[in-house]
C-alpha positions as CSV (number, residue, x, y, z in Angstrom):
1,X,5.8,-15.7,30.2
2,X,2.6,-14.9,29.0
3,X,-0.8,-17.2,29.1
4,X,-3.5,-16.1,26.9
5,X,-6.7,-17.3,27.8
6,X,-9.2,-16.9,24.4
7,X,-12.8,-17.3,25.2
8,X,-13.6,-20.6,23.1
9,X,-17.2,-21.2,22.2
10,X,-17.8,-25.1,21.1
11,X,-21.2,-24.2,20.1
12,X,-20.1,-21.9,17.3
13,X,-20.0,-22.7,13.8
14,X,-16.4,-20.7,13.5
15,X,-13.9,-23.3,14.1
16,X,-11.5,-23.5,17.3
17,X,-8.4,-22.9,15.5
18,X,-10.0,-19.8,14.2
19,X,-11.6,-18.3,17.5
20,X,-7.9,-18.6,19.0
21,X,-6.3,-16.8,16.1
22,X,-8.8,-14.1,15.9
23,X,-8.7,-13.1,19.7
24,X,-5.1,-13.2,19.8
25,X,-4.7,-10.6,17.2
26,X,-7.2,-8.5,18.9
27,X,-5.1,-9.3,22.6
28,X,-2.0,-8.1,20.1
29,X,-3.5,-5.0,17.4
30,X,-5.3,-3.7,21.1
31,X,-2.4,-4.0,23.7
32,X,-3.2,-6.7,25.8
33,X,-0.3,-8.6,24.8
34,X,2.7,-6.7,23.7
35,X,5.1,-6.7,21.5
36,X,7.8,-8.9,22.2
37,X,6.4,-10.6,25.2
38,X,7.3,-14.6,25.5
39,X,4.0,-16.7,25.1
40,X,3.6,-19.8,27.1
41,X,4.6,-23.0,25.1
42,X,2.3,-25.6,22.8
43,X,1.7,-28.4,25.9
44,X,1.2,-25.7,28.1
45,X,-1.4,-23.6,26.2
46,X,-3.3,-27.0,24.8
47,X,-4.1,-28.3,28.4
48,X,-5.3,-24.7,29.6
49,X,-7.1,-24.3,26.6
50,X,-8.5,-27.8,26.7
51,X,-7.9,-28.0,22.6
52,X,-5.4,-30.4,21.0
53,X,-1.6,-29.4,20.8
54,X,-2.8,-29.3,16.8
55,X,-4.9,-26.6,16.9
56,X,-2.8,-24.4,19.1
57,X,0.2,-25.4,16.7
58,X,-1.6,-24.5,13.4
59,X,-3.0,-21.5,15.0
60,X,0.4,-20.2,16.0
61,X,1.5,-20.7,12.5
62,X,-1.2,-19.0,11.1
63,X,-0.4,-15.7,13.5
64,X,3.1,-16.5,12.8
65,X,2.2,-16.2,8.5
66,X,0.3,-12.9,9.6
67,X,3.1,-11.4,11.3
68,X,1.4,-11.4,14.6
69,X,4.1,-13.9,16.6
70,X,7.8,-14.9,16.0
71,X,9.8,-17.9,16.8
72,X,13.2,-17.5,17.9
73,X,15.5,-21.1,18.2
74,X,15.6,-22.5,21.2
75,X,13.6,-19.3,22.9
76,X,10.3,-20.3,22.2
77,X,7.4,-17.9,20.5
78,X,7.1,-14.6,21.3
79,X,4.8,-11.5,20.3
80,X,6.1,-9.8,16.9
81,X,8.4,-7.0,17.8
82,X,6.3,-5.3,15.2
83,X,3.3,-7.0,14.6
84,X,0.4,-5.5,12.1
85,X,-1.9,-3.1,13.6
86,X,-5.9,-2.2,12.2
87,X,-6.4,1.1,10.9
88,X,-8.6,1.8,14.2
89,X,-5.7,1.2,16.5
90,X,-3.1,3.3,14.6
91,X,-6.1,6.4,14.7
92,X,-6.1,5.9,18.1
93,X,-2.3,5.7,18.8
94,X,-1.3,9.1,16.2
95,X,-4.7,10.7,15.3
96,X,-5.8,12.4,12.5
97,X,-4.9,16.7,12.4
98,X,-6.5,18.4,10.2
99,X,-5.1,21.7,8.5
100,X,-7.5,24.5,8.0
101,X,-9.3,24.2,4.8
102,X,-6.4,22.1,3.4
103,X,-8.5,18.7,5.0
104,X,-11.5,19.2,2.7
105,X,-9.4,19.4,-0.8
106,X,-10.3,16.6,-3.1
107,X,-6.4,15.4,-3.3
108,X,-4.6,12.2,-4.8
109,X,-2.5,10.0,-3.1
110,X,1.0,9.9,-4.2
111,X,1.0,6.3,-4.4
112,X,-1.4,6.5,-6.9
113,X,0.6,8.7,-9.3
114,X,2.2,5.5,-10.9
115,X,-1.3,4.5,-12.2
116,X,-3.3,7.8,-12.9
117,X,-3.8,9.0,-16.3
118,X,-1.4,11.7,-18.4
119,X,-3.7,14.2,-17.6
120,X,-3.7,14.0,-13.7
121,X,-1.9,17.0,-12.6
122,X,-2.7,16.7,-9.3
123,X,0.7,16.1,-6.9
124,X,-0.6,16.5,-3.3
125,X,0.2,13.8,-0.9
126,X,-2.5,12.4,2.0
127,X,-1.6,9.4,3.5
128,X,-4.3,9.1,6.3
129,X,-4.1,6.3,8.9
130,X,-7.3,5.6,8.4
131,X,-6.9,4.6,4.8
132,X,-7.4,1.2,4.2
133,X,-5.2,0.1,0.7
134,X,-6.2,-2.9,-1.4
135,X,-2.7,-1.8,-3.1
136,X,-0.3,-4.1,-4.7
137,X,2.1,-4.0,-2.1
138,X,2.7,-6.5,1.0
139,X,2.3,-6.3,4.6
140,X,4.2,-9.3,5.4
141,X,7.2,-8.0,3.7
142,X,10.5,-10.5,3.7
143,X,12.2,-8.3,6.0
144,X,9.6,-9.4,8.5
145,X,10.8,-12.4,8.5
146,X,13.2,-14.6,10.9
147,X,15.0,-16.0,7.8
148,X,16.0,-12.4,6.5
149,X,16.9,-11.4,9.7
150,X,19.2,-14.7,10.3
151,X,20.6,-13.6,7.4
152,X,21.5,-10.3,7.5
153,X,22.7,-11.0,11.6
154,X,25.5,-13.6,9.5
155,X,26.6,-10.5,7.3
156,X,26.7,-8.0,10.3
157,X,28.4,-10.0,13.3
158,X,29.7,-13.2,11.4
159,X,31.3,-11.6,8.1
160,X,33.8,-9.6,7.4
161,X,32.7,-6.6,4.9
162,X,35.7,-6.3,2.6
163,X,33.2,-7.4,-0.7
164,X,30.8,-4.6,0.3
165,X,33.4,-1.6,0.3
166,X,34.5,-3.0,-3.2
167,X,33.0,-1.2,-6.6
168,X,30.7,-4.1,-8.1
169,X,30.3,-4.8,-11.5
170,X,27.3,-2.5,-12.6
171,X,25.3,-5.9,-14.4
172,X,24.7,-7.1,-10.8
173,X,27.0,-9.2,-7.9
174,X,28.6,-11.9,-9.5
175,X,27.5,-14.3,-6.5
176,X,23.6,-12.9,-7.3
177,X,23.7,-13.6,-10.8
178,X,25.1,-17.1,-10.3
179,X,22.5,-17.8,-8.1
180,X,19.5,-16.3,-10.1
181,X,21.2,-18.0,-13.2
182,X,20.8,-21.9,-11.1
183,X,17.5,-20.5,-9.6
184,X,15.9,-19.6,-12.5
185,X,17.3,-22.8,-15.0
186,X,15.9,-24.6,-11.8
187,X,12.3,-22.9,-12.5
188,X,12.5,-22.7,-16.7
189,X,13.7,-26.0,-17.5
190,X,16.4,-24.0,-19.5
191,X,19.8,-23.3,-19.9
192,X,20.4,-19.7,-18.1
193,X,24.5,-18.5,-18.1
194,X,25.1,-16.2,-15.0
195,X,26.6,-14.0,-18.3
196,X,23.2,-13.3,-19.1
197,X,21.8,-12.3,-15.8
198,X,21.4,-8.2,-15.3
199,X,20.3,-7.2,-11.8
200,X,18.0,-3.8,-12.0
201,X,16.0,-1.6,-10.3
202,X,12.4,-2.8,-11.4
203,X,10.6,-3.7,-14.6
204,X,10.9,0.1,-15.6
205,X,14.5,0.4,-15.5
206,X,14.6,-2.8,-17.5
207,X,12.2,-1.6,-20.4
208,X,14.4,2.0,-19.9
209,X,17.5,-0.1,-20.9
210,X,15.7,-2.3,-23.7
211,X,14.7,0.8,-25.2
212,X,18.3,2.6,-25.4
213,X,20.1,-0.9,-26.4
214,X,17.3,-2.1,-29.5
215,X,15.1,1.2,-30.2
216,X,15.2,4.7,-32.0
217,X,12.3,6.3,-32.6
218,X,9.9,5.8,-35.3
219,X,10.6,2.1,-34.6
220,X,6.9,0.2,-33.5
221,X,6.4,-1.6,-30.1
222,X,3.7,-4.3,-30.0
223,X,2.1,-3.5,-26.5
224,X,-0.9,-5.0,-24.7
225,X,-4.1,-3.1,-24.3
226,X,-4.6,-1.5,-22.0
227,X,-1.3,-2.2,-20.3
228,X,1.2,0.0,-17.3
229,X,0.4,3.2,-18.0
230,X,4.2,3.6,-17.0
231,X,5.5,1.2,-19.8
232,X,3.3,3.1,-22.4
233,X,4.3,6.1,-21.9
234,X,8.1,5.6,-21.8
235,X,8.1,4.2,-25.2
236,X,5.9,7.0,-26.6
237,X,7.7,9.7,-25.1
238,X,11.1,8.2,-26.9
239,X,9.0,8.5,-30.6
240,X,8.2,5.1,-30.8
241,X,4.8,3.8,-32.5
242,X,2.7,1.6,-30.5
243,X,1.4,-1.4,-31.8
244,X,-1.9,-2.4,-29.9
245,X,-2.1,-6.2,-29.1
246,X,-6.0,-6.4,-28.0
247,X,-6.8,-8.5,-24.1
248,X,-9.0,-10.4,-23.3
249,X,-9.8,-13.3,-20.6
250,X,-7.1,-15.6,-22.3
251,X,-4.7,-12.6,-22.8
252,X,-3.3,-10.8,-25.9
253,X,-5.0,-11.4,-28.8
254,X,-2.8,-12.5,-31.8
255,X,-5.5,-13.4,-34.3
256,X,-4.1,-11.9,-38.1
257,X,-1.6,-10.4,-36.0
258,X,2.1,-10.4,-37.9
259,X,5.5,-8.2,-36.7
260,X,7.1,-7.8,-40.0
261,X,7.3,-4.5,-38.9
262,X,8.2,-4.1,-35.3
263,X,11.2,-4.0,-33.1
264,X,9.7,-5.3,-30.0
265,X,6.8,-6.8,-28.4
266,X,6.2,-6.4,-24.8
267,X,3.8,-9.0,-22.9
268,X,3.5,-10.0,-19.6
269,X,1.8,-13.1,-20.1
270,X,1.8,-14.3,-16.3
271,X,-0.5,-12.0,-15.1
272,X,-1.1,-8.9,-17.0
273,X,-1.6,-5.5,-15.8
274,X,-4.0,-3.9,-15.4
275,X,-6.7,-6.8,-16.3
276,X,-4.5,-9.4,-14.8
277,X,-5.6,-11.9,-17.5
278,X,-3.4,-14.6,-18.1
279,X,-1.9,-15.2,-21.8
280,X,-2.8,-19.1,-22.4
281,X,-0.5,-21.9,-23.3
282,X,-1.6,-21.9,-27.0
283,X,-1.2,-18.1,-27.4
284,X,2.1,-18.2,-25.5
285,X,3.0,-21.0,-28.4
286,X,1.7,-18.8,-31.6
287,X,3.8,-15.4,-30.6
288,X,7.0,-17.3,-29.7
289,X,6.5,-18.5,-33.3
290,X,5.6,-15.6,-34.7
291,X,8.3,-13.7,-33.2
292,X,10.9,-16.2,-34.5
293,X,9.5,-15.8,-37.9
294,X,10.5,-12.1,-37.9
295,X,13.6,-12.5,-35.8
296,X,11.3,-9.6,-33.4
297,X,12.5,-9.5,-29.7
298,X,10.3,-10.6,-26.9
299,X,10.1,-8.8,-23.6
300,X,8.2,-11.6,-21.2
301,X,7.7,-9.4,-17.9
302,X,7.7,-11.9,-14.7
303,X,6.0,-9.4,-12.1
304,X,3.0,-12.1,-10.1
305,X,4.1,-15.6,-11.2
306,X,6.3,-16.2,-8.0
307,X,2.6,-16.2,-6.0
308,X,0.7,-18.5,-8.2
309,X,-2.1,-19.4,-6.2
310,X,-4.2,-21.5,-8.8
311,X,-3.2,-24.9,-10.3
312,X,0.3,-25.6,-12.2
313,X,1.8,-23.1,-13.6
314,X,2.0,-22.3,-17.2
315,X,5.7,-22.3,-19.1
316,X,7.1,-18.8,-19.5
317,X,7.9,-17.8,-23.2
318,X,11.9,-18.1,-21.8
319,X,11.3,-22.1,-21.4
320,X,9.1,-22.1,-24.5
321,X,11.5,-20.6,-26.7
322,X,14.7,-22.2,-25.3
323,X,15.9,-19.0,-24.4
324,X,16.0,-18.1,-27.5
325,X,14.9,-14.4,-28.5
326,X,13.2,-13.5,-25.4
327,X,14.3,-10.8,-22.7
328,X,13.0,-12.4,-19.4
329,X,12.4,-9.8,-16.9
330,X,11.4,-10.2,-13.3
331,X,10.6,-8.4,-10.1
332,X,11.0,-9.5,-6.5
333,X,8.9,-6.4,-4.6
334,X,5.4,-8.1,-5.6
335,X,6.1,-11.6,-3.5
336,X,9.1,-10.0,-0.6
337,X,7.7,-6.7,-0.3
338,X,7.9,-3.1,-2.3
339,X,10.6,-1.8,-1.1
340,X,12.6,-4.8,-2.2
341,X,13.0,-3.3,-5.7
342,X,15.8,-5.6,-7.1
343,X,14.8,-7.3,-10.2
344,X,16.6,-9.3,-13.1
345,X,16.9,-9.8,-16.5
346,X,17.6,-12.7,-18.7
347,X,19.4,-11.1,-22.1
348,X,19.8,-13.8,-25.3
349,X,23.3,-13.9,-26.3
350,X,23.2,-11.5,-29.5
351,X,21.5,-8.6,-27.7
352,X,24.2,-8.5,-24.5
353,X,26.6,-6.7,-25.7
354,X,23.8,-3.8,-26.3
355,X,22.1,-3.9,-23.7
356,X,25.5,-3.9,-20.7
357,X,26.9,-1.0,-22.9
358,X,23.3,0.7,-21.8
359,X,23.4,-0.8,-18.5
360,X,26.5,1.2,-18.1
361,X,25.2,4.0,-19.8
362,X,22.3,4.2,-16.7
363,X,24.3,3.5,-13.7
364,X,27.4,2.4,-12.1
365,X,25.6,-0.8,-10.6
366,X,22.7,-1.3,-7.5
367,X,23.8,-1.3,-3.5
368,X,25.8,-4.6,-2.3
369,X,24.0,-5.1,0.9
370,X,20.6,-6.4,-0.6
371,X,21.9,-7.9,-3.8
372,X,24.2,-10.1,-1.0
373,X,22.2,-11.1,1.2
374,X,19.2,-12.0,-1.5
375,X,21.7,-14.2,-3.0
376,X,21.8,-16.0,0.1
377,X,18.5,-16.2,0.6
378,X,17.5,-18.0,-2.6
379,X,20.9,-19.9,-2.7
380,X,20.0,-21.3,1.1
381,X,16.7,-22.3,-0.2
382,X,14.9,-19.6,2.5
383,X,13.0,-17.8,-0.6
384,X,11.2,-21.3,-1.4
385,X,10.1,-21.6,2.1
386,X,9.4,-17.9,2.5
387,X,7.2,-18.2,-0.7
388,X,5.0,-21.2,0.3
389,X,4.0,-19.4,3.7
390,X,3.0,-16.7,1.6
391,X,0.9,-18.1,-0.5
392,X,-1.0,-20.0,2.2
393,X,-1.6,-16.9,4.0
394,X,-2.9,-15.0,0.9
395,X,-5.0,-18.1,-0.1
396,X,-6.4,-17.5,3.0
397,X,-7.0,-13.8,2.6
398,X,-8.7,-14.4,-0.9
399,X,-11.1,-16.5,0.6
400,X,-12.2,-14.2,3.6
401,X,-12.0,-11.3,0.8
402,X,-14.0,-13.3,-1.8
403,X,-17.0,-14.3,0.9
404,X,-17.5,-11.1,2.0
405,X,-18.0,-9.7,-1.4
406,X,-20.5,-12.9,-1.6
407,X,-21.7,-12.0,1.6
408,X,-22.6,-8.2,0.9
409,X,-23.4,-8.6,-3.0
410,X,-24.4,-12.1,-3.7
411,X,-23.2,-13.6,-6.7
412,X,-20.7,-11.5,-8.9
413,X,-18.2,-12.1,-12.1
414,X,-14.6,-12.5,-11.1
415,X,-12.5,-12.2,-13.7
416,X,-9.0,-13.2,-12.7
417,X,-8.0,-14.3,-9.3
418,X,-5.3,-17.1,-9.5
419,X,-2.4,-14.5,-9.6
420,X,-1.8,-13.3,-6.1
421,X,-1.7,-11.0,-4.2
422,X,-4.4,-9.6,-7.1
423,X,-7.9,-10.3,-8.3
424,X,-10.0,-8.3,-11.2
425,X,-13.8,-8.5,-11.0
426,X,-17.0,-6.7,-12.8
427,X,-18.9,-3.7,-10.6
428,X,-22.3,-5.8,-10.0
429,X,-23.9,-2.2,-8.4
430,X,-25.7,0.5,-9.8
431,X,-22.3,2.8,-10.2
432,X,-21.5,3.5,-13.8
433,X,-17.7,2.5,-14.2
434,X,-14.6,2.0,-12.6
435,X,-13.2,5.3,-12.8
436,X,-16.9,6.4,-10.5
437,X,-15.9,3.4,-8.1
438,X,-12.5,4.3,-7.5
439,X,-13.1,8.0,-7.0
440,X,-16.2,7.0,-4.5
441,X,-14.0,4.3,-2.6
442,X,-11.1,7.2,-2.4
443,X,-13.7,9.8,-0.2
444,X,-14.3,6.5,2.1
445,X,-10.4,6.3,2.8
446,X,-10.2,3.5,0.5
447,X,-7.6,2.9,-1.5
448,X,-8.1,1.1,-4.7
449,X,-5.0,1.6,-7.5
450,X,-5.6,2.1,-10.9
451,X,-7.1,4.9,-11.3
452,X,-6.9,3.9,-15.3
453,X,-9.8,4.4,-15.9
454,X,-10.0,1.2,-17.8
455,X,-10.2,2.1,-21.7
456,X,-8.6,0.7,-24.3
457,X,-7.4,1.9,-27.7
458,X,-8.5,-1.0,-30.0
459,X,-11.4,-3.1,-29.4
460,X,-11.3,-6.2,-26.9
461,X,-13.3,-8.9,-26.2
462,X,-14.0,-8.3,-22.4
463,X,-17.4,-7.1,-21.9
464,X,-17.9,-4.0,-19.6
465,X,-14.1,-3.0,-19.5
466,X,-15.1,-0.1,-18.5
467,X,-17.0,-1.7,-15.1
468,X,-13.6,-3.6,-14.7
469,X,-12.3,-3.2,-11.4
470,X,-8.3,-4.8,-10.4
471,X,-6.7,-4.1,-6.9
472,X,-4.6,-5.9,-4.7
473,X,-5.1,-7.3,-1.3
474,X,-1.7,-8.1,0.1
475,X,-1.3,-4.9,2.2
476,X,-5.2,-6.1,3.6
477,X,-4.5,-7.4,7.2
478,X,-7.1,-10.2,7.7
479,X,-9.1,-8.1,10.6
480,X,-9.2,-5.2,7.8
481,X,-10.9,-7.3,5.2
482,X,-14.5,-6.9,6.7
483,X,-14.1,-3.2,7.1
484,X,-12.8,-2.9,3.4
485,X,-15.2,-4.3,1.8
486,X,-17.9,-2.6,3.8
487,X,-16.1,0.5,2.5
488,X,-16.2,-1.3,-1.3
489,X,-20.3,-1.8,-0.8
490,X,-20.7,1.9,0.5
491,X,-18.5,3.0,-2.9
492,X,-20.9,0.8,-5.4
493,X,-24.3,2.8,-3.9
């Protein structure tokens, strides 16, 4: 058993919760204390520290939010098997090889291919170890985390597998679609039959089926603007017309707006993409009416709203309308991780029959093993707990992210931060736009997504669009947050 002695300074303004945590994830990211070592217990630690069994507990749960430590029942806490590590350690560990004049090509990251811009062309693939990503993704992913693991042990030693070698029905597990029926009637305050619940791939693969079940082309899509570059381009490259719904800070703009003429409106009113602008209560009220008025099909996406970090959160269209004419959609990978890329939909009752005979159309259904064991982790109640530990520890990273910015800059305009892990604010530098930024912040190894740039095809009302910056910071480990945004100051020069 391990005891780790942090250097504690009473004279310092930084608190003594905080000195602990940070010099245990230096002991850990460095070596000192390794991976799955046993750390002495609470009592132990608080009378050799000579701080209060509170601060060692609150700054064990802190490293244990991070990723940094584990508790295992009855055990005791232990180093993370494996914990985070800063971009400095993993150079040291793997290095960086460089391949003849290949090294000096200006190249785009893969990862960015999702965002970039029709005429992008470029398909070369870095991934340096020295990058550090303000990315959308999560570095405390759920299969980090004890309850998963506890979960999945159930379903290898304690189960038999019979269910898992048996075809599925391709709209989902029946036990997952029960469960995200209760869950989500739980969260909308409305009436959700497990009938109506598809399991999918994503958000793409749900507009993919929408499209095939309700669409031809020459129809007209009501689309925000800007919006996914993704969803935009699916429904123009199946000949449909695009209606553009202006954003701005309160969302899509439905001023003299009427559907008469359209087949579907797409919105994600939660927190949209790219601007990540949140549509308000009264707007949410006006296009639910206006929708019914034309009998037009909503489809509310339900990407961020699991990660609220800002006040109470504001009704989905889905509770708003009863459940009546809106296609909820919704995507786990943003709060558990992105390579947990199950998501759901919520189908009113006249457009089922449409949208399964599509479904089946598409594919022959998703893998058991996740859609199982996700059931069971919302139906024990272990996704509630899992998402209130994340939201602390992102809460946490805004703030560290948000004073350093101060720090380095001063004062500057955010423009949406309640939805995390993402925050949108204006370049306060001397660089021209965001397109500039990004490309300047890519030759520093930083990783900003979006490489929009941000235009839009109709007028909005947000000033400087164009200086509009949007990135994540869930895949930011807190020791990384410094570093990036030194790298952010060095991009706005």
């Amino acid at each position: 058993m391990v005891m780790f002695l942090p250097f504690l300074d009473r004279q310092s303004d930084e608190s003594l919760q905080k000195q602990i945590v940070r010099q245990m994830v230096s002991a850990i990211t460095n070596g000192t204390l390794r991976p799955g070592e046993a750390l002495a217990g609470i009592r132990e630690c608080a009378t050799n520290w000579g701080v209060s069994r509170n601060t060692v507990m609150h700054a064990l749960e802190h490293l244990e939010a991070e990723g940094y430590v584990e508790k295992r029942p009855s055990q005791g806490t232990y180093v993370h098997r494996t914990p985070p590590r800063d971009a400095d350690a993993v150079t040291n560990m793997i290095g960086v090889t460089e391949v003849g004049e290949a090294a000096h090509l200006e190249v785009e990251p893969l990862h960015n291919r999702a965002f970039a811009s029709q005429n992008n062309k470029n398909n070369a693939l870095i991934d340096s170890p020295t990058t550090i990503s303000l990315g959308f993704g999560n570095d405390q992913p759920v299969y980090r985390s004890l309850e998963w693991k506890r979960t999945l042990q159930k379903l290898f030693h304690y189960e038999n597998w019979k269910r898992g070698g048996q075809y599925q029905s391709n709209a989902g597990l029946p036990f997952l679609r029960a469960t995200l029926a209760r869950w989500l009637t739980a969260r909308h305050g409305v009436s959700v039959d497990e009938r109506q619940v598809i399991i999918v791939a994503g958000l793409q693969q749900a507009h993919s089926l929408v499209a095939q079940a309700l669409l031809a082309p020459g129809m007209n899509v009501a689309l925000e603007d800007p919006c996914y570059i993704g969803k935009r381009l699916l429904y123009e490259k199946l000949g449909l017309h695009i209606l553009n719904l202006p954003v701005d800070e309160k969302g899509a703009k439905l001023s003299g707006v009427t559907f008469d003429d359209v087949q579907l409106i797409c919105v994600n009113p939660g927190c949209q993409v790219p601007t990540n602008a949140s549509l308000s209560l009264p707007r949410r009220r006006k296009l639910v009416t206006l929708a019914a008025q034309t009998q037009t099909p909503i489809f509310e996406e339900s990407m961020f709203d699991l990660l609220m970090l800002e006040g109470k959160s504001t009704p989905s269209l889905l509770s708003l309308s009863g459940g009546q004419n809106v296609i909820h959609a919704g995507l786990f990978a943003p709060a558990l991780g992105g390579g947990m890329m199950l998501g759901y939909m919520v189908v009113p009752w006249p457009l089922l029959p449409a949208i399964l005979d599509a479904k089946l159309i598409l594919d022959n259904g998703l893998p058991w093993l996740e859609q199982e064991a996700l059931a069971r982790f919302i139906d024990s109640g272990d996704l509630d707990d899992f998402l209130k530990r994340r939201r602390m520890s992102l809460m946490r990273r805004q703030e560290h992210l948000v004073s350093a910015m101060t720090h380095q800059w001063g004062n500057f305009s955010i423009f949406n931060a309640s939805q995390a892990p993402r925050m949108s604010w204006f370049l306060p530098g001397p660089v021209s736009d965001s397109a500039t930024y990004i490309n300047n912040a890519r030759k520093l190894n930083l990783h900003i997504p979006g490489d929009y740039p941000f235009h839009s095809n109709s007028p909005t009302s947000i000033p400087n669009l164009d200086r509009l910056i949007s990135h994540g910071y869930g895949e930011l480990a807190e020791n990384d947050i410094d570093k990036a945004v030194q790298r952010m100051t060095q991009s706005n020069i």
